[in-house]
C-alpha positions as CSV (number, residue, x, y, z in Angstrom):
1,X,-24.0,-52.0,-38.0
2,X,-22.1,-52.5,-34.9
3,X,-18.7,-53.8,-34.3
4,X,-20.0,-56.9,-33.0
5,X,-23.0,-57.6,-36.3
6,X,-19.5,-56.6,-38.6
7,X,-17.6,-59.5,-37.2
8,X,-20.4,-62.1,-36.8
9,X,-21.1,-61.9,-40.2
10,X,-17.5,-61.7,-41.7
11,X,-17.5,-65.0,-39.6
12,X,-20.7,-66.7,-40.2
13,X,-22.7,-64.6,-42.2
14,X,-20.8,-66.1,-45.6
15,X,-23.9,-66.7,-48.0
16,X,-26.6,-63.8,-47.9
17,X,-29.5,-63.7,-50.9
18,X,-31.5,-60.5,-51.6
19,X,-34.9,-60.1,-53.6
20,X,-34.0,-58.6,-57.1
21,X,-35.7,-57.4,-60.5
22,X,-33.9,-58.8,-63.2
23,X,-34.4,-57.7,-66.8
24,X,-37.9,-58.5,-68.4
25,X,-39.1,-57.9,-64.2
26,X,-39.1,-61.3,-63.5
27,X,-38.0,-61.9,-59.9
28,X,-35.4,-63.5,-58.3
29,X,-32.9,-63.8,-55.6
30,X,-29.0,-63.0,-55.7
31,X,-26.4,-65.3,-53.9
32,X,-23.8,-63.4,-52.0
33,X,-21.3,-65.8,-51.0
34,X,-18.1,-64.1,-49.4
35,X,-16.3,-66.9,-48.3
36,X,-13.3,-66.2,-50.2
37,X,-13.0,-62.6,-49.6
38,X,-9.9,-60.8,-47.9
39,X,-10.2,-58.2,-45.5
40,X,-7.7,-55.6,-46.7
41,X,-6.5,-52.1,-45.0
42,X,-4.9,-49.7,-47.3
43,X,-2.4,-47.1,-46.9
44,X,-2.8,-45.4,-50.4
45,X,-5.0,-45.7,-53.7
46,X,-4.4,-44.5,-56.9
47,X,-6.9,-44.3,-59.6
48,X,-6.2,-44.3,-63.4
49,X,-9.2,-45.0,-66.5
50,X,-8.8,-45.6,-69.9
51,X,-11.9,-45.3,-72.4
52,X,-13.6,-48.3,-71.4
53,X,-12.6,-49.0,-67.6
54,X,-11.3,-47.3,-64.2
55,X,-8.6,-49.1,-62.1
56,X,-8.6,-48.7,-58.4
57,X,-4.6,-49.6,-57.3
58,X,-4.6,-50.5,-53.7
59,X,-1.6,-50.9,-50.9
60,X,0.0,-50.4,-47.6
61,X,3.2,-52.1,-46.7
62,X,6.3,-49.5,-47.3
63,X,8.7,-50.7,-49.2
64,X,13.1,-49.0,-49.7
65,X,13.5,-45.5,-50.6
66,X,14.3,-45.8,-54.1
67,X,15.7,-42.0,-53.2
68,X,16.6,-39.6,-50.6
69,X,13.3,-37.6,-51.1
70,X,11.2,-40.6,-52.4
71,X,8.2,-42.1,-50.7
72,X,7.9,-46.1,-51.1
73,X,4.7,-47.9,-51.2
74,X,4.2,-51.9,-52.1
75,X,0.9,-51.9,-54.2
76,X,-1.1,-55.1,-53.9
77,X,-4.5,-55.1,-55.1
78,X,-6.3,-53.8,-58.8
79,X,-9.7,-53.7,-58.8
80,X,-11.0,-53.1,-62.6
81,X,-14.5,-51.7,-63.6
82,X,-16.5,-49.8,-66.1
83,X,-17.3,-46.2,-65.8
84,X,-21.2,-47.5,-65.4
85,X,-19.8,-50.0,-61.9
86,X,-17.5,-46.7,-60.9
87,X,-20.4,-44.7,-60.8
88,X,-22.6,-46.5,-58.7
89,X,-19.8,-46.9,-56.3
90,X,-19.3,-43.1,-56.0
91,X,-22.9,-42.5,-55.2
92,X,-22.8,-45.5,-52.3
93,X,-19.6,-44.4,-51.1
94,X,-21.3,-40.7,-50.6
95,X,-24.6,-42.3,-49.1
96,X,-21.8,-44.3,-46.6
97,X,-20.3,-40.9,-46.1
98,X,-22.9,-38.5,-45.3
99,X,-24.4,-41.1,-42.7
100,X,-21.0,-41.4,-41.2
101,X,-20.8,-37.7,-41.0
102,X,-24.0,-37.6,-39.5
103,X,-23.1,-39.8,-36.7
104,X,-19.9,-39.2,-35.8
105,X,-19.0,-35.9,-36.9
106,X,-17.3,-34.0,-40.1
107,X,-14.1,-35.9,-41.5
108,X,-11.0,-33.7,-42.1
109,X,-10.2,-33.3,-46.1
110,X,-7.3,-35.8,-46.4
111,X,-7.4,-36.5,-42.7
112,X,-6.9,-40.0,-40.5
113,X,-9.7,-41.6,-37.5
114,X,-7.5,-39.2,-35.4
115,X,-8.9,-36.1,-37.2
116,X,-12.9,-37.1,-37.1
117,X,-14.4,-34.5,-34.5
118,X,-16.6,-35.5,-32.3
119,X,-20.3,-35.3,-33.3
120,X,-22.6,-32.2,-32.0
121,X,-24.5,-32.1,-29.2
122,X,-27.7,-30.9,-31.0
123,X,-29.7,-32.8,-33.7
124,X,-29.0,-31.5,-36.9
125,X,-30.5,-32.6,-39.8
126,X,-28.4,-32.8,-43.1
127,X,-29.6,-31.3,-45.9
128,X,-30.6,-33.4,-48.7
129,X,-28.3,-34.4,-51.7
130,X,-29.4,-32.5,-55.0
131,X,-28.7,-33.2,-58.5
132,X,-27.3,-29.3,-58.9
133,X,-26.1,-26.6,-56.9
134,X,-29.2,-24.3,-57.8
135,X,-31.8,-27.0,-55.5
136,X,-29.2,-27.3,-53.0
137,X,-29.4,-23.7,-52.7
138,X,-33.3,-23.9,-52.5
139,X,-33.3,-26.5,-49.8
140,X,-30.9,-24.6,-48.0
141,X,-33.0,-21.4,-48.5
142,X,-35.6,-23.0,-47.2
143,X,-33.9,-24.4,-43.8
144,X,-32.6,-20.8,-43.2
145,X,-35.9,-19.0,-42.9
146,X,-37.2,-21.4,-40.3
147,X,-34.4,-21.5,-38.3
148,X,-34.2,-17.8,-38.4
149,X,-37.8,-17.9,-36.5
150,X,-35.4,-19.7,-33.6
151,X,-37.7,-22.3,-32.1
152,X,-37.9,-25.9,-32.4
153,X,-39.4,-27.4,-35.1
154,X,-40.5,-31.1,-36.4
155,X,-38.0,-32.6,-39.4
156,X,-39.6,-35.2,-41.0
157,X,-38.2,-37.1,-44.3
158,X,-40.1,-39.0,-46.7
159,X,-39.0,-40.8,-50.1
160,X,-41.5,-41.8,-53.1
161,X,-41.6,-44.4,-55.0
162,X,-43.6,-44.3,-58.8
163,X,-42.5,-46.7,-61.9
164,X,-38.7,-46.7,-62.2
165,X,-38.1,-44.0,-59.7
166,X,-37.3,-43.6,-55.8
167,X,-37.3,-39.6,-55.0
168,X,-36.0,-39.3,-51.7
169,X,-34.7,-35.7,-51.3
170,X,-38.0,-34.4,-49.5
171,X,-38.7,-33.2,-46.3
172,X,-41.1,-30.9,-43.9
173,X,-40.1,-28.5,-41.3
174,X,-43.2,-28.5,-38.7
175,X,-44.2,-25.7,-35.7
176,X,-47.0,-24.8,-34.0
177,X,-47.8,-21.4,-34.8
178,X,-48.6,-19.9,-31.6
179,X,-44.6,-20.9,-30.6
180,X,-43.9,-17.7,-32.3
181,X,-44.1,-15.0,-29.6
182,X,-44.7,-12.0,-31.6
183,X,-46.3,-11.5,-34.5
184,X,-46.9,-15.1,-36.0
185,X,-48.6,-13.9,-39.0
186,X,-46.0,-11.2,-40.7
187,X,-43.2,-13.7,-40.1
188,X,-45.1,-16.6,-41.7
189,X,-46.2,-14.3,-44.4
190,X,-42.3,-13.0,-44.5
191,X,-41.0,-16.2,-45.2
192,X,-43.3,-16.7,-48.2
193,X,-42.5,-13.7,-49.7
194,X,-39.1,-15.2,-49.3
195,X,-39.8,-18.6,-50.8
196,X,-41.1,-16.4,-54.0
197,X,-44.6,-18.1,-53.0
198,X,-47.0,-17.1,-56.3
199,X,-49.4,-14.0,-55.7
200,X,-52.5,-16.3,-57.1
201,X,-51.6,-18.9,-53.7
202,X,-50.5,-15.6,-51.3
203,X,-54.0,-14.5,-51.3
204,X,-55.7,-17.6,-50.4
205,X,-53.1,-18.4,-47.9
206,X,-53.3,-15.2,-45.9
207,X,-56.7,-15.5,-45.7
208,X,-56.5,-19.2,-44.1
209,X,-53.3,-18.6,-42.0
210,X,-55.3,-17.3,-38.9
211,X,-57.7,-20.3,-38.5
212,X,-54.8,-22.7,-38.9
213,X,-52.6,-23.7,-35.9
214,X,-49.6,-25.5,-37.3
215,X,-47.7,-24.2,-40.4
216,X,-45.3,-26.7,-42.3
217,X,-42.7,-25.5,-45.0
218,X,-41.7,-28.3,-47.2
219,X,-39.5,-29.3,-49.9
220,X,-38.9,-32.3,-53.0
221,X,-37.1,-33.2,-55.7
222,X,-38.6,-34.5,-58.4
223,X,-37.6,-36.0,-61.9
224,X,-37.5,-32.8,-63.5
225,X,-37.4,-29.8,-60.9
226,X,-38.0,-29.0,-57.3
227,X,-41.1,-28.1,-55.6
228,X,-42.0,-25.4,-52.2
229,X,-44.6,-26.4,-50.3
230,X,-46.4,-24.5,-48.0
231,X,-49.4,-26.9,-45.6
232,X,-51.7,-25.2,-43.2
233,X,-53.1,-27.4,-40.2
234,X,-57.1,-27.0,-38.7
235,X,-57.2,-29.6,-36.5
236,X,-57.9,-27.3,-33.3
237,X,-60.7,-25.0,-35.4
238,X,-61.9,-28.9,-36.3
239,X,-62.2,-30.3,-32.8
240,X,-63.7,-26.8,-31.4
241,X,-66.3,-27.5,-34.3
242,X,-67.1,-31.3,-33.1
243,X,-67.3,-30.5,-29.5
244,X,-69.5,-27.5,-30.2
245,X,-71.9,-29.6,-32.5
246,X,-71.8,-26.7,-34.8
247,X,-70.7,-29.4,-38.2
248,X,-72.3,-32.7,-37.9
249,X,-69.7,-33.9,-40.8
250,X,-67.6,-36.7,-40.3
251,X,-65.3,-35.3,-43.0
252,X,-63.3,-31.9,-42.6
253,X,-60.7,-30.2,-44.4
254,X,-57.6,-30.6,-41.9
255,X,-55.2,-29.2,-44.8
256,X,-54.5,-27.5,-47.4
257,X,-51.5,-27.5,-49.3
258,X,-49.7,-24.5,-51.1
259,X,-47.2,-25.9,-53.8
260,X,-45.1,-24.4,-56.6
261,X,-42.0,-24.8,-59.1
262,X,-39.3,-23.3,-57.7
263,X,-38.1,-22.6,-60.6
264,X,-41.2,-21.4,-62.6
265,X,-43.7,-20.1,-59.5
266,X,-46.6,-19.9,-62.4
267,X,-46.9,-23.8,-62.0
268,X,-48.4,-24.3,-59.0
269,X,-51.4,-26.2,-57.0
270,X,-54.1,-25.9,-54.4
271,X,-53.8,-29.1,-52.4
272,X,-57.5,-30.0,-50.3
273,X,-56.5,-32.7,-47.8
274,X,-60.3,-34.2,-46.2
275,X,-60.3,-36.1,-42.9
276,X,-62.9,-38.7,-42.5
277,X,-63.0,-39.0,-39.0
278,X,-63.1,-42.8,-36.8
279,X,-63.6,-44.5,-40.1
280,X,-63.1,-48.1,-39.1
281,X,-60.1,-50.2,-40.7
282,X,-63.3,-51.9,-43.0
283,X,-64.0,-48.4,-44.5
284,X,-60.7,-47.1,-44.8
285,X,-59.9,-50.6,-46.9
286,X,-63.1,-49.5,-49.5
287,X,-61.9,-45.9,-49.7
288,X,-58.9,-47.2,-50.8
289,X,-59.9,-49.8,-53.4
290,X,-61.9,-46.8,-54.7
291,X,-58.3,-44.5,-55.4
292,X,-56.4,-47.4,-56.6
293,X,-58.6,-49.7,-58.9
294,X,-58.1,-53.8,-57.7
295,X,-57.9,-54.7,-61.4
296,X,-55.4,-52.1,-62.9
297,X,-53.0,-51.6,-59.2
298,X,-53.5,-54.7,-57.7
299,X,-49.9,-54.5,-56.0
300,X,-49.7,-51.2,-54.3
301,X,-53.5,-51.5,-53.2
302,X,-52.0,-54.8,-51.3
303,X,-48.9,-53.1,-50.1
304,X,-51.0,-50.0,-48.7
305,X,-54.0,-53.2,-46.8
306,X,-50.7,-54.8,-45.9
307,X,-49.4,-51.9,-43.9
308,X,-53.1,-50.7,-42.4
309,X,-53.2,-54.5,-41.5
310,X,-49.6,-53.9,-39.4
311,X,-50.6,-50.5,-37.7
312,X,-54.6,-51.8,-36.8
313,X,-52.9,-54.6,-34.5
314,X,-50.5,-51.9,-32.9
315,X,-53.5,-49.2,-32.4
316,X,-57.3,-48.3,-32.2
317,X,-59.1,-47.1,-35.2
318,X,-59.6,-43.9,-34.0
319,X,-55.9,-43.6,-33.7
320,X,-55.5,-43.9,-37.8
321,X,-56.4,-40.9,-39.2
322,X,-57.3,-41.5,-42.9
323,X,-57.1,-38.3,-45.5
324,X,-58.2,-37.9,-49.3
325,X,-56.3,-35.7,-51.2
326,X,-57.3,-33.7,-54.1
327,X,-56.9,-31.1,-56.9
328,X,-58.8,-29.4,-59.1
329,X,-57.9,-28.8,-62.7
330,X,-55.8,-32.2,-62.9
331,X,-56.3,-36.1,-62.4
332,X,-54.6,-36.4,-58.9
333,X,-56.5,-38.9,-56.5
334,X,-54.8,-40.1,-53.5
335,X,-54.8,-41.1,-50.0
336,X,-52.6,-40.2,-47.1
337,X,-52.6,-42.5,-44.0
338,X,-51.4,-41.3,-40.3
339,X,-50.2,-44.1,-38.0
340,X,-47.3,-43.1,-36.5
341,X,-49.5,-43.6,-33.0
342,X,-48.4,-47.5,-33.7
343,X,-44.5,-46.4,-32.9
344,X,-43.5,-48.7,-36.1
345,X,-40.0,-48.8,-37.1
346,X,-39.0,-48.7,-40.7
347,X,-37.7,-52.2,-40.5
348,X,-40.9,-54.2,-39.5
349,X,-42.0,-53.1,-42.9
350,X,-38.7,-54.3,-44.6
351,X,-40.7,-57.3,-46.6
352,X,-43.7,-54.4,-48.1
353,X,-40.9,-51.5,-48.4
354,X,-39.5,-54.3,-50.6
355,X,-42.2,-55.7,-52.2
356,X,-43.2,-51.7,-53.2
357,X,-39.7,-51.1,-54.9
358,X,-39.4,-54.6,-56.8
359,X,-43.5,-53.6,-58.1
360,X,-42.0,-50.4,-59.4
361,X,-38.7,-51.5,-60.6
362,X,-35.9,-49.6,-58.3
363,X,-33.1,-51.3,-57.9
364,X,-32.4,-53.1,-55.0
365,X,-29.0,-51.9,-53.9
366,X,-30.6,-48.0,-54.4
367,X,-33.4,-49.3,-52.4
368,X,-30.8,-50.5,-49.6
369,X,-28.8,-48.1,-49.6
370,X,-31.9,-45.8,-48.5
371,X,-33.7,-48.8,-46.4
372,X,-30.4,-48.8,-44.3
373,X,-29.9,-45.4,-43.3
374,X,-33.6,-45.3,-42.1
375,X,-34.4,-48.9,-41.3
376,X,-34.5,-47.6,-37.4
377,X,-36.3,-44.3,-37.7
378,X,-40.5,-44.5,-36.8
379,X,-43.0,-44.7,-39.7
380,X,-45.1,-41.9,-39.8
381,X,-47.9,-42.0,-42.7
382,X,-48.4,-43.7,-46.2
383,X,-49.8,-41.7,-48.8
384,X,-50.6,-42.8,-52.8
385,X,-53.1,-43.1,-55.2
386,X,-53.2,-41.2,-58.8
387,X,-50.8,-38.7,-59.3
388,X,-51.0,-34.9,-61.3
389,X,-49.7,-37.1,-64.5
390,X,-51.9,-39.9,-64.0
391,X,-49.4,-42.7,-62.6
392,X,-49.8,-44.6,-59.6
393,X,-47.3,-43.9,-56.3
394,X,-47.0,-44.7,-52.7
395,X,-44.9,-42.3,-50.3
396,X,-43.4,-43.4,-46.8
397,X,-43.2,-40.4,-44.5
398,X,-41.0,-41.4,-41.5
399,X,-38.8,-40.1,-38.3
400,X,-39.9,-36.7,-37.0
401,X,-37.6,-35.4,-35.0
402,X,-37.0,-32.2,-33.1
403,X,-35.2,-29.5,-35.0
């Protein structure tokens, strides 16, 4: 928000409602009114907790030495709160944080706005937050071996969203595989070996790697672990085949995906992404209806129309490239839809983005928090459907950037 937003709406902006999911999921809308708050600036904080609450002590103003080697401050504000209201507050303050840090540069441990550094010159994506030290070290792992090919590469970030759950600690690093100058295959194959990437996926993917063109590592957190992914792209072998005439198909298999536990590489999946080519909008709405039943997932079938509907006034058909996705050996069905031709920010989806988390039960400040660190960044693709456990999702893949 800039300076100028911040001051309109501590003048005028003193009643704000946003959508909400209150207990039993019925809907409503909370009042913000903040016409009796008090901008404050403190000097110091101090922090106490007793068994049932945590005090936040505020001031500023100094007040008489009560000694020769005594520090004076007048404290003036106690805010009170249970653990549960501390919590949250810890986790937004961090998500205010690390976008700070993004923007403007590092702050010094203890340090003033003196000390803040000014930010890099470079675009460097931050590494996701992790629930433990041991994914944080996977992620990082991960970053590492692609930037030790030295090239550019695409960054994109996406975040899920499935019944009472928003994962957003996912992302794919992106190249074309001919950018690496000397042996393209070995290093690929290298960082693999790296990733611990299972013997029963190694073989099939060495045998694809030379007919693909673009290589993407990827990475997510789920519920329980975190998953390596490994995609390999065909679209050049696919458009020598359709000017050739030598496959009349209107469907080809543009990806497939190598994925495994980091924790447990003997868990892992085949991933077959099919691209039916020029379907129009009309077709891509039936193929969808056909994933998510009308009856049984009414909502995110209408959220998914609802953001086709947005992109198809932006861009041709041909422009929309619609994938199915599937596995063998368990019940995943889904779709993944490519629009990022129709240069759509984030926030002229803001009402479906919404709609999506109050269907599935997030709450809405964890779904703001996210919304406003990426509200700006260009949607990319929308995938869902039926997950590997059986239970309906939606994903919103946004913002590649160089890397």
């Amino acid at each position: 928000m800039s300076e100028e937003d911040l001051k309109n709406n501590h003048h005028s902006d003193t009643v704000k409602t946003t959508p909400a999911t209150m207990p039993g999921g019925r809907k409503a809308r909370i009042r913000w009114d903040s016409s009796n708050v008090r901008s404050h600036y403190p000097k110091v904080l101090n922090v106490s907790t007793a068994q049932e609450e945590i005090t936040l002590t505020f001031g500023g103003d100094r007040t008489r030495k009560a000694a020769q080697d005594e520090e004076g401050y007048q404290l003036s504000d106690r805010i009170v709160m249970s653990p549960f209201t501390a919590k949250r507050l810890v986790t937004r303050l961090n998500d205010v944080i690390r976008t700070y840090e993004a923007k403007f540069g590092p702050l010094e441990k203890g340090g003033s706005p003196s000390t803040v550094k000014s930010p890099p010159p470079a675009i460097q994506p931050e590494l996701p937050d992790h629930s433990s030290e041991i994914l944080s070290e996977k992620a990082g792992l991960l970053f590492q071996l692609v930037k030790n090919l030295n090239l550019e590469v695409g960054y994109e970030r996406s975040f899920k969203v499935s019944e009472k759950t928003l994962l957003e600690n996912r992302f794919l690093l992106g190249f074309n595989k001919s950018s690496i100058k000397q042996n393209p295959h070995e290093r690929i194959l290298e960082i693999c070996e790296s990733m611990e990437m299972p013997d029963a996926l190694m073989e099939d993917f060495s045998e694809k790697l030379p007919e693909a063109n673009y290589v993407h590592f990827g990475f997510e957190e789920n519920e329980r672990t975190c998953i390596y992914k490994v995609y390999l792209e065909f679209y050049d072998k696919i458009q020598e085949e359709i000017k050739s005439q030598a496959n009349e198909s209107e469907h080809f298999l543009l990806h497939l995906g190598f994925k495994w536990d980091v924790s447990d590489n003997t868990r892992h999946a085949l991933t077959k992404y099919t691209w039916y080519r020029s379907l129009a909008v009309e077709d891509i709405l039936l193929r969808l209806a056909d994933i998510l039943d009308p009856e049984k997932y009414r909502k995110p079938l209408e959220i998914a129309e609802g953001v086709l509907s947005i992109a198809s006034d932006r861009i041709p058909h041909h422009d929309i490239l619609y994938l199915e996705v599937s596995e063998e050996n368990n019940p995943r069905r889904s779709f993944d839809i490519n629009m990022y031709r129709a240069a759509l920010e984030l926030r002229e989806l803001h009402p479906l983005l919404s709609e999506m988390c109050q269907h599935y039960l997030i709450f809405s400040e964890t779904f703001n928090t996210l919304y406003d660190q990426v509200k700006t960044k260009i949607f990319g693709h929308l995938s869902g459907g039926i997950d590997r456990e059986g239970k309906d999702f939606l994903t919103v893949y946004y913002g590649v950037e160089g890397y």
